[in-house]
C-alpha positions as CSV (number, residue, x, y, z in Angstrom):
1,X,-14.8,-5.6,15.4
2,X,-11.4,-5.4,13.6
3,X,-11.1,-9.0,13.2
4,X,-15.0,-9.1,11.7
5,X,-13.5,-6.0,9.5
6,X,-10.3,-8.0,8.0
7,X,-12.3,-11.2,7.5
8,X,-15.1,-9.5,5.6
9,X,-13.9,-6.4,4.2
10,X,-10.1,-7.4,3.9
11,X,-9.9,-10.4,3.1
12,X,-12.9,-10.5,0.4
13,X,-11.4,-7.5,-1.2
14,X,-7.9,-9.2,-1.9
15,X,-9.8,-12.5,-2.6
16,X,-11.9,-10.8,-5.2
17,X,-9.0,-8.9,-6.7
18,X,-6.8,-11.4,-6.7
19,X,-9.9,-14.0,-8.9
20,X,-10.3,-10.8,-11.2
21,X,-6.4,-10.7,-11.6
22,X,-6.6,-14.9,-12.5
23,X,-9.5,-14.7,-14.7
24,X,-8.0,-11.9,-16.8
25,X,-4.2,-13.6,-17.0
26,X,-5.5,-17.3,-17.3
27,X,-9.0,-17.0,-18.5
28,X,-10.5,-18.9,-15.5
29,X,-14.0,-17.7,-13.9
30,X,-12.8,-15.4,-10.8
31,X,-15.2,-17.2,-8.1
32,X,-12.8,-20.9,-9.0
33,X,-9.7,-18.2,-8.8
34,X,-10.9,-16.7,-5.2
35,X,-11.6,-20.3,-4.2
36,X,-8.0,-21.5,-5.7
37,X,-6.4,-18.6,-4.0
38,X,-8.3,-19.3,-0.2
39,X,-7.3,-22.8,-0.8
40,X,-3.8,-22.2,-1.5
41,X,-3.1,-19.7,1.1
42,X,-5.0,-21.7,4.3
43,X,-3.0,-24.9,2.8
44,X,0.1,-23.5,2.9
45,X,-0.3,-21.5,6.0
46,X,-1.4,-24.5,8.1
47,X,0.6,-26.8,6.9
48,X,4.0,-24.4,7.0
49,X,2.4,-22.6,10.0
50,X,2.7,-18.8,11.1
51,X,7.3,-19.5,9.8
52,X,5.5,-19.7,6.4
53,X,3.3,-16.7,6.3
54,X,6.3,-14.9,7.5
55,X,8.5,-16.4,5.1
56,X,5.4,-15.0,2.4
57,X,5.7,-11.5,4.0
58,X,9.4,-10.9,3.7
59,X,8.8,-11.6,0.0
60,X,5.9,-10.0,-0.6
61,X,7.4,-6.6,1.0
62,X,11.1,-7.1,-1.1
63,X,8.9,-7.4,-4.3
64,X,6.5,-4.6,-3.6
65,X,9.2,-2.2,-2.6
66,X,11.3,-2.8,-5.3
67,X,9.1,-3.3,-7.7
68,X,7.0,0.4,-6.7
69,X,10.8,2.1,-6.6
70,X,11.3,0.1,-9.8
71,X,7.8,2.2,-10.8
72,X,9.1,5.4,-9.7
73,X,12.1,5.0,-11.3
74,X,10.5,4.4,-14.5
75,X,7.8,7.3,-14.3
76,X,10.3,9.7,-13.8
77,X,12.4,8.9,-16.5
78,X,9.6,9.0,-18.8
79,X,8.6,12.2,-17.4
80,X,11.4,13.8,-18.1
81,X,12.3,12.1,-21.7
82,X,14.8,9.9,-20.8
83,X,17.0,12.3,-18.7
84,X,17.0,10.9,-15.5
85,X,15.2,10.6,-11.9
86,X,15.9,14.0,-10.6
87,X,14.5,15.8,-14.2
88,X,11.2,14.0,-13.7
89,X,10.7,15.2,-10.1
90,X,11.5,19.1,-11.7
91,X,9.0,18.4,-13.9
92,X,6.7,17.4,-11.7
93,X,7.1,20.4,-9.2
94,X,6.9,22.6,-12.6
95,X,4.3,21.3,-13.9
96,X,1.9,20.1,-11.4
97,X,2.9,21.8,-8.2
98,X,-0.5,21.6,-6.8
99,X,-0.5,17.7,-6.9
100,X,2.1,18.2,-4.0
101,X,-0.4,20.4,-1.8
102,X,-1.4,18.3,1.4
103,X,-3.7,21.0,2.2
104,X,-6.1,22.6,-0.4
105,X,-6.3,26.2,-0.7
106,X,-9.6,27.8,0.4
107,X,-9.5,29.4,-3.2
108,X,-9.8,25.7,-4.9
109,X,-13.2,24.3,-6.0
110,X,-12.4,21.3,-3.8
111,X,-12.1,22.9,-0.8
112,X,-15.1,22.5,0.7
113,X,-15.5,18.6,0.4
114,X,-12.1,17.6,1.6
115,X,-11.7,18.0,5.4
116,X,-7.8,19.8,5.1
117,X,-6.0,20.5,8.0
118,X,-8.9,18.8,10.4
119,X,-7.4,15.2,8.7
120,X,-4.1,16.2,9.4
121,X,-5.2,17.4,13.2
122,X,-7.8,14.6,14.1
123,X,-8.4,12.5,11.5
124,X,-4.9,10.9,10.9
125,X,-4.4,9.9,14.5
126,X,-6.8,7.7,14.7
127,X,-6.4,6.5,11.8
128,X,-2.8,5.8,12.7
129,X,-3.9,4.5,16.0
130,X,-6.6,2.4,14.3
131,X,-3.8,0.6,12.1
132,X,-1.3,0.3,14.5
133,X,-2.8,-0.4,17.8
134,X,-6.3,-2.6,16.4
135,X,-5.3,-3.9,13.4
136,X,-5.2,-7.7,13.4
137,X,-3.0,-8.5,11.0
138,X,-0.1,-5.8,12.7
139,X,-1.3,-7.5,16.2
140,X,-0.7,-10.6,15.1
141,X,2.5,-10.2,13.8
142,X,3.4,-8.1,16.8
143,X,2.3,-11.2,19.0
144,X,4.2,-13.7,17.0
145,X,7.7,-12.5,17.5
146,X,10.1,-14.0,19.8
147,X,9.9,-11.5,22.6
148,X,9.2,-8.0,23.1
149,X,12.1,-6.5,21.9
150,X,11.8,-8.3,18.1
151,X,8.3,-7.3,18.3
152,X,9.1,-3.5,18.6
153,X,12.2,-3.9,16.1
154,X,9.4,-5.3,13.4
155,X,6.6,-2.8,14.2
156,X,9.4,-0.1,14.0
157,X,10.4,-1.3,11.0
158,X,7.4,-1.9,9.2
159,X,6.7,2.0,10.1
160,X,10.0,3.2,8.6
161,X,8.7,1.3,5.5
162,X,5.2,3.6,5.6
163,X,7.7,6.4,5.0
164,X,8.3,4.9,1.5
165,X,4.8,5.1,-0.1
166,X,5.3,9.1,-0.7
167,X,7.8,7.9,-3.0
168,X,6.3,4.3,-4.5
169,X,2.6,5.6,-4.5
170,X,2.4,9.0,-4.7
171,X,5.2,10.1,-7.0
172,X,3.8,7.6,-9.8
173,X,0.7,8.6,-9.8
174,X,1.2,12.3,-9.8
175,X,3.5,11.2,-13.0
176,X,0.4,9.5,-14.8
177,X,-1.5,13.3,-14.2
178,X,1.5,14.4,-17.3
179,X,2.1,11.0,-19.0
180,X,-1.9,10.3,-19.5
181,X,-4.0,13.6,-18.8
């Protein structure tokens, strides 16, 4: 089921994106840049096997971390005029302080069609259970490692890196709530 799920829902998803992302930099139809892109990355992943693809990980992580802290960086600067990180997070918590709610109040209109603390209860374990314990792309890595101790420091890892998207994902976009309303 989860491998069915990656291939078709996954996969196709970043395939897509990524042919959108080609047609609108280079102009080329996005079904030639999904089929350049599936080329590319079962060429180079056969031919440089699973060292390669991690080799493509490590990179892809070091850009996409620094680059969203690079983001943050940048929103909260502009948040707070050019004064630094720390005025941009006051003037988030001044501004917007609900945007940092995790739980709805019952008086807000959305109450009602977001499930609250039942995600946070029920919901988010097996979610978290879901990625970490039957996703194929985690159990693959996880299976690739040189024993079982390197496969527990890189799942560990990978977790401690979760940690980070309060700060690359959410912090931006609660920024873009002042900088575009």
């Amino acid at each position: 089921f989860w491998l069915a799920v990656y291939v078709f829902v996954n996969l196709t998803a970043v395939l897509w994106l990524g042919g959108l992302a080609i047609e609108t930099v280079a102009g080329v139809d996005w079904m030639f840049g999904m089929i350049f892109l599936a080329t590319f990355s079962v060429a180079y992943s056969l031919y440089g096997g699973l060292k390669a693809v991690a080799y493509t990980d490590i990179l892809q992580v070091v850009l996409l971390v620094l680059g969203g802290l690079f983001l943050s960086y940048l929103a909260l600067d502009a948040v707070s005029n050019g004064q630094g990180v720390i005025a941009g997070f006051s003037v988030l918590t001044e501004q917007v302080p609900s945007h940092f709610d995790m739980i709805l109040s019952s008086e807000n209109e959305h109450y009602m069609s977001l499930p609250g603390i039942s995600v946070l209860i029920g919901g988010m374990w097996i979610m978290n259970l879901s990625y970490w314990g039957f996703n194929q792309y985690i159990i693959q890595r996880a299976l690739a490692a040189k024993d079982l101790k390197e496969a527990q420091k890189g799942i560990a890892f990978a977790a401690y890196l979760k940690l980070l998207m309060p700060v690359i994902v959410v912090l931006p976009g609660i920024a873009a709530v002042i900088l575009h309303p």
